[in-house]
CHARMM internal coordinates of N, CA and C (Angstrom, degrees):
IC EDIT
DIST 1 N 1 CA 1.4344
DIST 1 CA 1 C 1.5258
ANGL 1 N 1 CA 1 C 108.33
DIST 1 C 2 N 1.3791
ANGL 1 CA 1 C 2 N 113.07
DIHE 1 N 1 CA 1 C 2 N 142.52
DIST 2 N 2 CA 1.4890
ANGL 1 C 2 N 2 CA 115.72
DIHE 1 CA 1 C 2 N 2 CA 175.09
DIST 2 CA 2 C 1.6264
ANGL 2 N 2 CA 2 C 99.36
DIHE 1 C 2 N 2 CA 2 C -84.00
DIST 2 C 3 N 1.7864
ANGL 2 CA 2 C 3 N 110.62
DIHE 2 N 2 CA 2 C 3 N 136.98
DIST 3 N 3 CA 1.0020
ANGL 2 C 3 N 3 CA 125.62
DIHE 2 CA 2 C 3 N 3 CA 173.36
DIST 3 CA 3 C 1.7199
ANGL 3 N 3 CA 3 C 127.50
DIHE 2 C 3 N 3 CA 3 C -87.69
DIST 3 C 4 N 1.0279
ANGL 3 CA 3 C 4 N 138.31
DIHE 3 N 3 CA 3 C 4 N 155.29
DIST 4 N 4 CA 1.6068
ANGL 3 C 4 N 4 CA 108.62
DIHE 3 CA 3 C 4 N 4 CA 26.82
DIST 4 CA 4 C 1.7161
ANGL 4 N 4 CA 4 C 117.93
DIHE 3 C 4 N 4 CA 4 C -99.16
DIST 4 C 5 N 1.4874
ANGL 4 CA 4 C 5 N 121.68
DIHE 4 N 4 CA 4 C 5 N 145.96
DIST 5 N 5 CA 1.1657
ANGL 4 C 5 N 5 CA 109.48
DIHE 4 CA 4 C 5 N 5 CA -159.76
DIST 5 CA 5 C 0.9533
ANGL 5 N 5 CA 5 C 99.34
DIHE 4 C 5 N 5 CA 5 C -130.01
DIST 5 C 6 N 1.3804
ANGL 5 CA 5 C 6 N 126.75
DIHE 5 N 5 CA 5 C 6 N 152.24
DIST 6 N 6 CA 1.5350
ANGL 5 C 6 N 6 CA 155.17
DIHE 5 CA 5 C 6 N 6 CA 149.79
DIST 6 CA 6 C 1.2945
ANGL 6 N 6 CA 6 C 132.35
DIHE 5 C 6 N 6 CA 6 C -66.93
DIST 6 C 7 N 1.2244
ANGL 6 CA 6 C 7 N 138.48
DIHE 6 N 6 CA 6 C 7 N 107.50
DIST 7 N 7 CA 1.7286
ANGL 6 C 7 N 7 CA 133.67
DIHE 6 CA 6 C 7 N 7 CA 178.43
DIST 7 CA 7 C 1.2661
ANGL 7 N 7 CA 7 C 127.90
DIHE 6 C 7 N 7 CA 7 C -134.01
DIST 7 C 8 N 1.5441
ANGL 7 CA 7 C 8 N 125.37
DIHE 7 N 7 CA 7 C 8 N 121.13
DIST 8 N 8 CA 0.8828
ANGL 7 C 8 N 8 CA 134.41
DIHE 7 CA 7 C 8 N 8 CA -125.43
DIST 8 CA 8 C 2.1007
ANGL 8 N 8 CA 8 C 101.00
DIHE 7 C 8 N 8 CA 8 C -138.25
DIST 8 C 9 N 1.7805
ANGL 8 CA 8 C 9 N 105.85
DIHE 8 N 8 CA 8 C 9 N 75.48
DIST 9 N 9 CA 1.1864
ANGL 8 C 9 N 9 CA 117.01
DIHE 8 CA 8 C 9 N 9 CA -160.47
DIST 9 CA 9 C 1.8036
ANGL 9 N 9 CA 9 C 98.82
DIHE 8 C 9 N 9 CA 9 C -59.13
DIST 9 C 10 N 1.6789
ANGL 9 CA 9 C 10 N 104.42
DIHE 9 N 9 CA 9 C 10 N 178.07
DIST 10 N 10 CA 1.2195
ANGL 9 C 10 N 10 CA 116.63
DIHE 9 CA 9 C 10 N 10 CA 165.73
DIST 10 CA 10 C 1.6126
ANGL 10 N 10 CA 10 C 133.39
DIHE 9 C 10 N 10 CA 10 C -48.11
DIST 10 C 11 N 1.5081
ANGL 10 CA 10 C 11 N 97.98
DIHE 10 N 10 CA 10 C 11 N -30.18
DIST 11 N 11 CA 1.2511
ANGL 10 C 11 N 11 CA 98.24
DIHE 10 CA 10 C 11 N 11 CA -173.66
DIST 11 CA 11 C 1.6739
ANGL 11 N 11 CA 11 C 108.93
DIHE 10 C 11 N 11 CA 11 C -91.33
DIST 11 C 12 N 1.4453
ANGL 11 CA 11 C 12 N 113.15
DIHE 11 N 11 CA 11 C 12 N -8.15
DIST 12 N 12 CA 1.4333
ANGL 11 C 12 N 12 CA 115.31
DIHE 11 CA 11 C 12 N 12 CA -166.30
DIST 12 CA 12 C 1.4175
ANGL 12 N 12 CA 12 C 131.17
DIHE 11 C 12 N 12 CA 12 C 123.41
DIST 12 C 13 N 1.3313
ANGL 12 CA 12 C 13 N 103.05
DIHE 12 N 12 CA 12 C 13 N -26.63
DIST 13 N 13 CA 1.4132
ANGL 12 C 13 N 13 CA 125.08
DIHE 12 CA 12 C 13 N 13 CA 173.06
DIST 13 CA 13 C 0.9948
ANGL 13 N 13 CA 13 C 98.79
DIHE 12 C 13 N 13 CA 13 C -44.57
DIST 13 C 14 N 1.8975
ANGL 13 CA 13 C 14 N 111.16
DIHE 13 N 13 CA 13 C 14 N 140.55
DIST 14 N 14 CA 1.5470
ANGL 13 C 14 N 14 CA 114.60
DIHE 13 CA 13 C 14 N 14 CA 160.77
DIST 14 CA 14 C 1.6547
ANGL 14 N 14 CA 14 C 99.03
DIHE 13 C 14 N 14 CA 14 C -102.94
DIST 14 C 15 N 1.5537
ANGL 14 CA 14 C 15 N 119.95
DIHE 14 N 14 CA 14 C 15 N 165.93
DIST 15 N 15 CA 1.1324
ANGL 14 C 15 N 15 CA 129.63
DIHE 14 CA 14 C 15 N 15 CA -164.35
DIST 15 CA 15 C 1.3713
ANGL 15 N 15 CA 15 C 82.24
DIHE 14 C 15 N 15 CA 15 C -149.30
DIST 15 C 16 N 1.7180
ANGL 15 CA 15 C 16 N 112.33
DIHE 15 N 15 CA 15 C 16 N 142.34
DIST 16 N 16 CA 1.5286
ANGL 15 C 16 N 16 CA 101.84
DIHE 15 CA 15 C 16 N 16 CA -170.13
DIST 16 CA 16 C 2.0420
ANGL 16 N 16 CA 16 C 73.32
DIHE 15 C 16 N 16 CA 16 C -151.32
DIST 16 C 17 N 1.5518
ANGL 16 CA 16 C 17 N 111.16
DIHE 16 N 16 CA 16 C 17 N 130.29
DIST 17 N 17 CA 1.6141
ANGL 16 C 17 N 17 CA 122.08
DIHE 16 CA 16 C 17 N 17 CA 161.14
DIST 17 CA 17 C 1.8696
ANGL 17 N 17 CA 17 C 100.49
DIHE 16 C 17 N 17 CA 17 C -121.85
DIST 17 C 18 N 1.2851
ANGL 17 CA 17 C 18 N 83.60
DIHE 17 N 17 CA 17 C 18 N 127.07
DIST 18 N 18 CA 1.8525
ANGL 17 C 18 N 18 CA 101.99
DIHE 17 CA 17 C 18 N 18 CA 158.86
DIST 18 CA 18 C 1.3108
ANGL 18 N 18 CA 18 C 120.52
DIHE 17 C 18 N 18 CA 18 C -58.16
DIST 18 C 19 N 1.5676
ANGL 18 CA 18 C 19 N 103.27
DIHE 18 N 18 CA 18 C 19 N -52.11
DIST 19 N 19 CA 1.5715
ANGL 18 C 19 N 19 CA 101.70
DIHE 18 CA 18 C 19 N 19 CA -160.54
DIST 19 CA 19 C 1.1170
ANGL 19 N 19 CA 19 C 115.39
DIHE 18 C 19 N 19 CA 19 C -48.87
DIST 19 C 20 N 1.9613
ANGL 19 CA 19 C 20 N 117.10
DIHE 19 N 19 CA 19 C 20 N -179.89
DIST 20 N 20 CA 1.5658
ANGL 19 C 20 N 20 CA 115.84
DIHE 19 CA 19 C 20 N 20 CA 179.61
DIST 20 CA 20 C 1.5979
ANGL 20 N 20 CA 20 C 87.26
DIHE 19 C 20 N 20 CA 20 C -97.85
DIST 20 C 21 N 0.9652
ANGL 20 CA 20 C 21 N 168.56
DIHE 20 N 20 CA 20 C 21 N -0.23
DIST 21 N 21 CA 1.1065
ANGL 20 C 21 N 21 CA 150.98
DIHE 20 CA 20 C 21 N 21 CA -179.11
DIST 21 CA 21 C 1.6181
ANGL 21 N 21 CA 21 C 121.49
DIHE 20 C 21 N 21 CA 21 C -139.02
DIST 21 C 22 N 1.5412
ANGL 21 CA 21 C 22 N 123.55
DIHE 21 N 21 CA 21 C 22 N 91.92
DIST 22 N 22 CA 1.5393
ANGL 21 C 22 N 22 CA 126.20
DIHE 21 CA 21 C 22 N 22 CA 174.01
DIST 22 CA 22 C 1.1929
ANGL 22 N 22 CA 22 C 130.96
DIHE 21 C 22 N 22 CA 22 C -78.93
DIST 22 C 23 N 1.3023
ANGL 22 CA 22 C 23 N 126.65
DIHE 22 N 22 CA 22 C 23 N 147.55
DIST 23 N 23 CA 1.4481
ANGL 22 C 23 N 23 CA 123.05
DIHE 22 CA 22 C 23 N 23 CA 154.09
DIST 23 CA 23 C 1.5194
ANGL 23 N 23 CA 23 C 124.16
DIHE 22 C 23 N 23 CA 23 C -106.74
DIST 23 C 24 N 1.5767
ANGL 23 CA 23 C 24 N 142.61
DIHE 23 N 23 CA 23 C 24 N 110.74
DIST 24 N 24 CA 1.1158
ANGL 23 C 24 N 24 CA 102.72
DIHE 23 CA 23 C 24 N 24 CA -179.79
DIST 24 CA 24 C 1.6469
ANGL 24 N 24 CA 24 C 114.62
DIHE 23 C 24 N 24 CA 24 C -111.55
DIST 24 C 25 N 0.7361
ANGL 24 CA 24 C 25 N 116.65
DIHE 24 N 24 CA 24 C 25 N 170.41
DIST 25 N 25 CA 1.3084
ANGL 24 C 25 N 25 CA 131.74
DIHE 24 CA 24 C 25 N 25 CA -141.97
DIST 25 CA 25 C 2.0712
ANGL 25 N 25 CA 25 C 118.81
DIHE 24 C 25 N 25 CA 25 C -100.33
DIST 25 C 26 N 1.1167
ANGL 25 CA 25 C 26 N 132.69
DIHE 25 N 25 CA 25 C 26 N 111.86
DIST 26 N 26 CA 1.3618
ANGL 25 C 26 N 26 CA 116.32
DIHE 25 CA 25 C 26 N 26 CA -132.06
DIST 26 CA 26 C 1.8795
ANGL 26 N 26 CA 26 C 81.06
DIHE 25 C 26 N 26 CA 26 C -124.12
DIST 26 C 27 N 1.0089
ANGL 26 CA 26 C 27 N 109.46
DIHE 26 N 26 CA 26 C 27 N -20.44
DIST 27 N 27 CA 1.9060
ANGL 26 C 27 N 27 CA 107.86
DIHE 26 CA 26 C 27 N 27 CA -159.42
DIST 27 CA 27 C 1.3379
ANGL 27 N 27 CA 27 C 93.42
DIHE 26 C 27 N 27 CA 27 C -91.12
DIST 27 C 28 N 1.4457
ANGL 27 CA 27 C 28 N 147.59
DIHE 27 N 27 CA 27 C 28 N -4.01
DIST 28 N 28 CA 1.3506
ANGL 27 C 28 N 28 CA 157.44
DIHE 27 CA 27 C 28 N 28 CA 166.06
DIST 28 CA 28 C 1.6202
ANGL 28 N 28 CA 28 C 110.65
DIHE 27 C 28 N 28 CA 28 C 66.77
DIST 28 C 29 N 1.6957
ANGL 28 CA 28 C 29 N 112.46
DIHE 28 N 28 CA 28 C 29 N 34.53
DIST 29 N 29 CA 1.9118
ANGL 28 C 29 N 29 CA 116.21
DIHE 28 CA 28 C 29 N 29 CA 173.53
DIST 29 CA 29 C 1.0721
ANGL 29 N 29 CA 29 C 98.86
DIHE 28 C 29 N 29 CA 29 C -95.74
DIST 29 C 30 N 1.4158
ANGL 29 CA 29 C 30 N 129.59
DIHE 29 N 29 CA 29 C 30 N -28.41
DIST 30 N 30 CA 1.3606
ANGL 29 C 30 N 30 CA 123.07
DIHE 29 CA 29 C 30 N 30 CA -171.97
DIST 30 CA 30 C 1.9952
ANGL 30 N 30 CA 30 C 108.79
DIHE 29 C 30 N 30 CA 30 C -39.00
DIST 30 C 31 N 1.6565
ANGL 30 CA 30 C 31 N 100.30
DIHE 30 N 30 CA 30 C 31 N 143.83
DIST 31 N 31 CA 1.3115
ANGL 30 C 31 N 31 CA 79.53
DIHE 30 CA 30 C 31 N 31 CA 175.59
DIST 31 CA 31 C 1.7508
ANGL 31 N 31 CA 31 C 102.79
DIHE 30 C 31 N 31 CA 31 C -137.66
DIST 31 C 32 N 1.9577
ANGL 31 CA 31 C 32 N 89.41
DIHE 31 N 31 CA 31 C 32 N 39.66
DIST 32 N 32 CA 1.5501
ANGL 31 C 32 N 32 CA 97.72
DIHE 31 CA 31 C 32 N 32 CA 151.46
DIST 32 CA 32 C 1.9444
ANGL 32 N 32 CA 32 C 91.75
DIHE 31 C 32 N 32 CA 32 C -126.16
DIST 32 C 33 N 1.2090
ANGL 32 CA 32 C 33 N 131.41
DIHE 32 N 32 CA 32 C 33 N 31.81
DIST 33 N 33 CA 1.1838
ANGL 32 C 33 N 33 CA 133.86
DIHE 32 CA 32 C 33 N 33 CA 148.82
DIST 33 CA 33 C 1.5791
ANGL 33 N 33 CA 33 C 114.06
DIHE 32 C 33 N 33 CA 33 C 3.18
DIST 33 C 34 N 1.4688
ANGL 33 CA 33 C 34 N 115.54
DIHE 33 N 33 CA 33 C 34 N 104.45
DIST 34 N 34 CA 1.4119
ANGL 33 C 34 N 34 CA 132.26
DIHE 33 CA 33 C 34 N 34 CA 61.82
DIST 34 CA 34 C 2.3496
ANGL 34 N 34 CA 34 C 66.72
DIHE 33 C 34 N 34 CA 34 C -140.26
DIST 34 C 35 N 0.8403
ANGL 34 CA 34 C 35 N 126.10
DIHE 34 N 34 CA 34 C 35 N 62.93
DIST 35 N 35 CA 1.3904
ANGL 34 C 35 N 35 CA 145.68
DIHE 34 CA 34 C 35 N 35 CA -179.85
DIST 35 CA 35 C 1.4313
ANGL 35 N 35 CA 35 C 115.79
DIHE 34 C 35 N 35 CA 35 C -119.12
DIST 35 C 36 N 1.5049
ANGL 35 CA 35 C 36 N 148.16
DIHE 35 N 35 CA 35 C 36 N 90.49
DIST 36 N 36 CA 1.1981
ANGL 35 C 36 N 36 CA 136.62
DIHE 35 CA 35 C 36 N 36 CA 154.66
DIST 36 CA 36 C 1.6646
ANGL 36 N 36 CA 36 C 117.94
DIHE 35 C 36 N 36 CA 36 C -31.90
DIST 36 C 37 N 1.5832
ANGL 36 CA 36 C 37 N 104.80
DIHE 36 N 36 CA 36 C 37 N 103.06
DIST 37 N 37 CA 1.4707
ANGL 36 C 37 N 37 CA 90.09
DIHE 36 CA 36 C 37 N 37 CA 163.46
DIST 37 CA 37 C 1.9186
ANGL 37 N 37 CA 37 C 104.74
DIHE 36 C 37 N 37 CA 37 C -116.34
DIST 37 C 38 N 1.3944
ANGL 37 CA 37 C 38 N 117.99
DIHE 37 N 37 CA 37 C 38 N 41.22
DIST 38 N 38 CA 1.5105
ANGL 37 C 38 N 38 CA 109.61
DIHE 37 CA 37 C 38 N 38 CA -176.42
DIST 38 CA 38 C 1.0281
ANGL 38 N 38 CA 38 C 102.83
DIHE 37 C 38 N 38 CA 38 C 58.46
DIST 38 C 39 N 0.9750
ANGL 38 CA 38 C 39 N 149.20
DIHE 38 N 38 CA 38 C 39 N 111.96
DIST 39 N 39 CA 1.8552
ANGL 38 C 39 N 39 CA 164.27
DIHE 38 CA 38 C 39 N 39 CA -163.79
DIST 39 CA 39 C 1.2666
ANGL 39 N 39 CA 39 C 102.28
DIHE 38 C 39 N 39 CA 39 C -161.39
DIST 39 C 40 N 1.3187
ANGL 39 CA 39 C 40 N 129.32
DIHE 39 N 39 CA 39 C 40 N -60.98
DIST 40 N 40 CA 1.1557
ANGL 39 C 40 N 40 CA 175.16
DIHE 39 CA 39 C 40 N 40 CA 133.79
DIST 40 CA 40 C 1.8218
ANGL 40 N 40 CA 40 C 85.30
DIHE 39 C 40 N 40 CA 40 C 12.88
DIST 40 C 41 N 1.1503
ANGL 40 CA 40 C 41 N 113.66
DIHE 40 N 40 CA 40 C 41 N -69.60
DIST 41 N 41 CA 1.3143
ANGL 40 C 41 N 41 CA 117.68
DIHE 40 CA 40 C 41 N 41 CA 170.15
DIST 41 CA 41 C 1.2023
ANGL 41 N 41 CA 41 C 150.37
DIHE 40 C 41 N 41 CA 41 C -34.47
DIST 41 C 42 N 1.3877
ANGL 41 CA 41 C 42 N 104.19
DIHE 41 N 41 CA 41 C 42 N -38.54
DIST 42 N 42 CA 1.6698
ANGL 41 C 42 N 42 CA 116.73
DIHE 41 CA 41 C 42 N 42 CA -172.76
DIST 42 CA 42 C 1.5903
ANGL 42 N 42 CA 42 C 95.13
DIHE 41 C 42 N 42 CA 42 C -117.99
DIST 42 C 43 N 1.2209
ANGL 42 CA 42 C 43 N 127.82
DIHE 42 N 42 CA 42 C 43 N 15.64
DIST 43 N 43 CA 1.5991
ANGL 42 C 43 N 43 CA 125.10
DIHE 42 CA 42 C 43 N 43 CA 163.85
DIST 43 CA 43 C 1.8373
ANGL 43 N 43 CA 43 C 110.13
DIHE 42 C 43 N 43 CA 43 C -115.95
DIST 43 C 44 N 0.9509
ANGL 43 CA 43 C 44 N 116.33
DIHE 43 N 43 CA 43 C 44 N 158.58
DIST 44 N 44 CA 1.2219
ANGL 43 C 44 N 44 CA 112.62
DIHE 43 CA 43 C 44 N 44 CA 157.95
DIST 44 CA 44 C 1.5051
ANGL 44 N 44 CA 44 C 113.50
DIHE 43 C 44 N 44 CA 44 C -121.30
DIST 44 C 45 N 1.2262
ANGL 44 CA 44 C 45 N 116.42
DIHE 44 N 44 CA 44 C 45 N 142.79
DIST 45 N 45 CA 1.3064
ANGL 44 C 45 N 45 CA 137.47
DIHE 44 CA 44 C 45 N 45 CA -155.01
DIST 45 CA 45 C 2.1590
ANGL 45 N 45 CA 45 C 110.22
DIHE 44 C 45 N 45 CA 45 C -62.50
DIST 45 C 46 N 1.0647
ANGL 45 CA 45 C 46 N 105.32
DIHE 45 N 45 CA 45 C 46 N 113.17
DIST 46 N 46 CA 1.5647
ANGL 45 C 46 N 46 CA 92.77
DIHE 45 CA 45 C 46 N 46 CA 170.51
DIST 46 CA 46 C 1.6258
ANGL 46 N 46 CA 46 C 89.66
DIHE 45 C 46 N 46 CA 46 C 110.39
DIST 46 C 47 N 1.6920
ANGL 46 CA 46 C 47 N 124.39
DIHE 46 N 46 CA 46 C 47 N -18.12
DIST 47 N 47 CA 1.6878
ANGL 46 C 47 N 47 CA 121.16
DIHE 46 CA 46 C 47 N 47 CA 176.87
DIST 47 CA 47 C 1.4405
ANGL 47 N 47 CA 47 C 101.48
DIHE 46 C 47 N 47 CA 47 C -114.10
DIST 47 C 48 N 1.2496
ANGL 47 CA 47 C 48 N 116.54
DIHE 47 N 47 CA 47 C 48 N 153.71
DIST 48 N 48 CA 1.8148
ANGL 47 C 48 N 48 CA 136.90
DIHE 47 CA 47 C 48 N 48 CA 171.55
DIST 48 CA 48 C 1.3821
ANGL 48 N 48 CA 48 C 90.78
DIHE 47 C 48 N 48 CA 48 C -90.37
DIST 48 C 49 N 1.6338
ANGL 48 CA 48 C 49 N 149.17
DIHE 48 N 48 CA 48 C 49 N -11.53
DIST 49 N 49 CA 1.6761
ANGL 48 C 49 N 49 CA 130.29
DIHE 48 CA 48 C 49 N 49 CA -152.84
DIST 49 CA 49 C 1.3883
ANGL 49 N 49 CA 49 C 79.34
DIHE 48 C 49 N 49 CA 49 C -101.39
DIST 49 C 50 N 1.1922
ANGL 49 CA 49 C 50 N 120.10
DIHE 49 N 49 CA 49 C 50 N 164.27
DIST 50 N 50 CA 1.5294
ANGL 49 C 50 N 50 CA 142.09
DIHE 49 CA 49 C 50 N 50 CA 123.19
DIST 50 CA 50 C 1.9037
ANGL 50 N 50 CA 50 C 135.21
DIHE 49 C 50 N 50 CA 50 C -38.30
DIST 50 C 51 N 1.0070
ANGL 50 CA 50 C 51 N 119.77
DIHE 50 N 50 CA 50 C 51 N 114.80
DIST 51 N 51 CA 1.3363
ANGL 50 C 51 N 51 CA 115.60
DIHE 50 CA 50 C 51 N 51 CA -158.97
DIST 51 CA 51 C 1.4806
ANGL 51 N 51 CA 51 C 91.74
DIHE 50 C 51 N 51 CA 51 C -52.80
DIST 51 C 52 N 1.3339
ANGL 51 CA 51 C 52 N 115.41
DIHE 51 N 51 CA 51 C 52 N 146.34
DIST 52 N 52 CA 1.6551
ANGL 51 C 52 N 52 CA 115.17
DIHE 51 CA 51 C 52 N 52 CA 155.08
DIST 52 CA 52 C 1.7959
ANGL 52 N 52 CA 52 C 118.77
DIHE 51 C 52 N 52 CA 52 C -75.38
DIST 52 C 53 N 0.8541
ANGL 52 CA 52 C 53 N 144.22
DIHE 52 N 52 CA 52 C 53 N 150.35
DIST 53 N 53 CA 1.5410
ANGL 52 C 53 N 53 CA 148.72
DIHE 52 CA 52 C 53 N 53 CA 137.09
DIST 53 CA 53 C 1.5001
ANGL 53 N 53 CA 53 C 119.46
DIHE 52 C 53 N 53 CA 53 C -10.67
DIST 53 C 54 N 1.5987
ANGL 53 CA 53 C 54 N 116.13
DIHE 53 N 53 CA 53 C 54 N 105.83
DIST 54 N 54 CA 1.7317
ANGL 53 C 54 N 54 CA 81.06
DIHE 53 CA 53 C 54 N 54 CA 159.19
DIST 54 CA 54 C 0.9429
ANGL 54 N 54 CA 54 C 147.43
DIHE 53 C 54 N 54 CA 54 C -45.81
DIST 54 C 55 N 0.9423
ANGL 54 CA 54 C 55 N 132.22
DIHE 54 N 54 CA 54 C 55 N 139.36
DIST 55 N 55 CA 1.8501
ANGL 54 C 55 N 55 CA 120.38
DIHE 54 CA 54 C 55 N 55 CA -175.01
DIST 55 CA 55 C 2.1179
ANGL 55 N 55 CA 55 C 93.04
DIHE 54 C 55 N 55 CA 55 C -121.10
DIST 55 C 56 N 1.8224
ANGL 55 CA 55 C 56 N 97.50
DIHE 55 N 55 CA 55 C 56 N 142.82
DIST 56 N 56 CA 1.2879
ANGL 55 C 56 N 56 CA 104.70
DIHE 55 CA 55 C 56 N 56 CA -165.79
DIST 56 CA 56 C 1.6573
ANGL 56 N 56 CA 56 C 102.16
DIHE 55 C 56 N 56 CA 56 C -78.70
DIST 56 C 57 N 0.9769
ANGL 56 CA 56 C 57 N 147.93
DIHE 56 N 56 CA 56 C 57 N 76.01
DIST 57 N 57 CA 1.5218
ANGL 56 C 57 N 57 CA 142.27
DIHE 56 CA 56 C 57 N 57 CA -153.31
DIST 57 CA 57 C 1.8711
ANGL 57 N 57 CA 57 C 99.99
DIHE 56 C 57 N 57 CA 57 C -82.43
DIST 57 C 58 N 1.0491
ANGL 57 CA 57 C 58 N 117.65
DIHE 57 N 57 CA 57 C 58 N 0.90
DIST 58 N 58 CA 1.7402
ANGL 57 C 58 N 58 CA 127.04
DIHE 57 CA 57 C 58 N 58 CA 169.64
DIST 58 CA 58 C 1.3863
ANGL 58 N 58 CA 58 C 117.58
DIHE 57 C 58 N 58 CA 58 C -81.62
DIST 58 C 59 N 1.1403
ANGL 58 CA 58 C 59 N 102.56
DIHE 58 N 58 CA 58 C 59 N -85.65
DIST 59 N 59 CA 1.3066
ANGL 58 C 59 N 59 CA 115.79
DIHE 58 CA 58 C 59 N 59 CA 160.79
DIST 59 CA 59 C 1.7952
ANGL 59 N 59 CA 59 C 113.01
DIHE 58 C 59 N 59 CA 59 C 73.07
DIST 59 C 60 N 0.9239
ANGL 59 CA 59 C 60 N 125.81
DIHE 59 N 59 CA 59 C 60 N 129.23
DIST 60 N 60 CA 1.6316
ANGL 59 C 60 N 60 CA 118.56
DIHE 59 CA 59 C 60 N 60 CA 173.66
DIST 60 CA 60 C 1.8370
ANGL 60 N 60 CA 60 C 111.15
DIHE 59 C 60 N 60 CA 60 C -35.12
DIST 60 C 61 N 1.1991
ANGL 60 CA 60 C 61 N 85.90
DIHE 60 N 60 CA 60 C 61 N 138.93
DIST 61 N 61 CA 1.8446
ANGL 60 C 61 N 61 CA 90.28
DIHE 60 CA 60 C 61 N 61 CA -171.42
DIST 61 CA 61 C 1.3979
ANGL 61 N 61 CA 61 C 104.29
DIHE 60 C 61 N 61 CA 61 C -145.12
DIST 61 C 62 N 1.3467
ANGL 61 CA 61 C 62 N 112.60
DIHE 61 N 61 CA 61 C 62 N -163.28
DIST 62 N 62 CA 1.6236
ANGL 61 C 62 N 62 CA 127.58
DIHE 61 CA 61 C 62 N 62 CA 172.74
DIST 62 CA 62 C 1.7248
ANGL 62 N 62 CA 62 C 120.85
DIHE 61 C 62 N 62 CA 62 C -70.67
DIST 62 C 63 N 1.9565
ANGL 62 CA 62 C 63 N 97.73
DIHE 62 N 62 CA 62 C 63 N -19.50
DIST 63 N 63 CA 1.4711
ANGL 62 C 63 N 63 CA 78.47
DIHE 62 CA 62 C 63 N 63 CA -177.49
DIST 63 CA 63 C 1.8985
ANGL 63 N 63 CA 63 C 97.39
DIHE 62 C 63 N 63 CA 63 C -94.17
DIST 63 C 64 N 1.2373
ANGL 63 CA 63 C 64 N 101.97
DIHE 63 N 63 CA 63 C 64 N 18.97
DIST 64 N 64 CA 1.8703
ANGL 63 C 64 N 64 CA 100.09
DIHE 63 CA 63 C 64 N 64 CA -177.73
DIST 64 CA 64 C 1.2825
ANGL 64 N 64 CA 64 C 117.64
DIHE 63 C 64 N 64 CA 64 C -61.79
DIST 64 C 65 N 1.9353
ANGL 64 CA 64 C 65 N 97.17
DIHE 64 N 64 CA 64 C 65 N -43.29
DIST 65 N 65 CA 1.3775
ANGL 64 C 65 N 65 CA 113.02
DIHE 64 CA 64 C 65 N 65 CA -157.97
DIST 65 CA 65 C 1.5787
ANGL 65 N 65 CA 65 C 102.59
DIHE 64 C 65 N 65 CA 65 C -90.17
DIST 65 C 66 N 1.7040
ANGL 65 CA 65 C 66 N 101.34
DIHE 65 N 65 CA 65 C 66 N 127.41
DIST 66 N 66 CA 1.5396
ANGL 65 C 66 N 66 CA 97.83
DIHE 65 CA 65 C 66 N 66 CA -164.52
DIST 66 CA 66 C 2.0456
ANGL 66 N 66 CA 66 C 112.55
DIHE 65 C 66 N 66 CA 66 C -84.40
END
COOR INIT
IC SEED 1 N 1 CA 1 C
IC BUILD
């Protein structure tokens, strides 16, 4: 959303951002809430863990070398 914006939670709360440019935030991790801070990102949806890293489990080996 282009700012400056106004937000106006369930309970009544007003939420007021300056900036020219908002995100707000719909998956409720944010933990500047009702604020997109990418949260959203490092969870995957439907789990409480943290994604792990890919890990390269291939990797150059014995059948590399011709």
């Amino acid at each position: 959303m282009e700012g400056p914006v106004e937000v106006v939670d369930e309970a009544g709360n007003t939420h007021v951002s300056d900036r020219f440019v908002v995100a707000l935030c719909t998956c409720r991790r944010s933990r500047s809430y009702p604020w997109c801070d990418t949260s959203h990102r490092r969870r995957v949806r439907g789990e409480d863990r943290p994604v792990p890293p890919a890990e390269d489990t291939e990797g150059p080996g014995r059948d590399d070398v011709p």
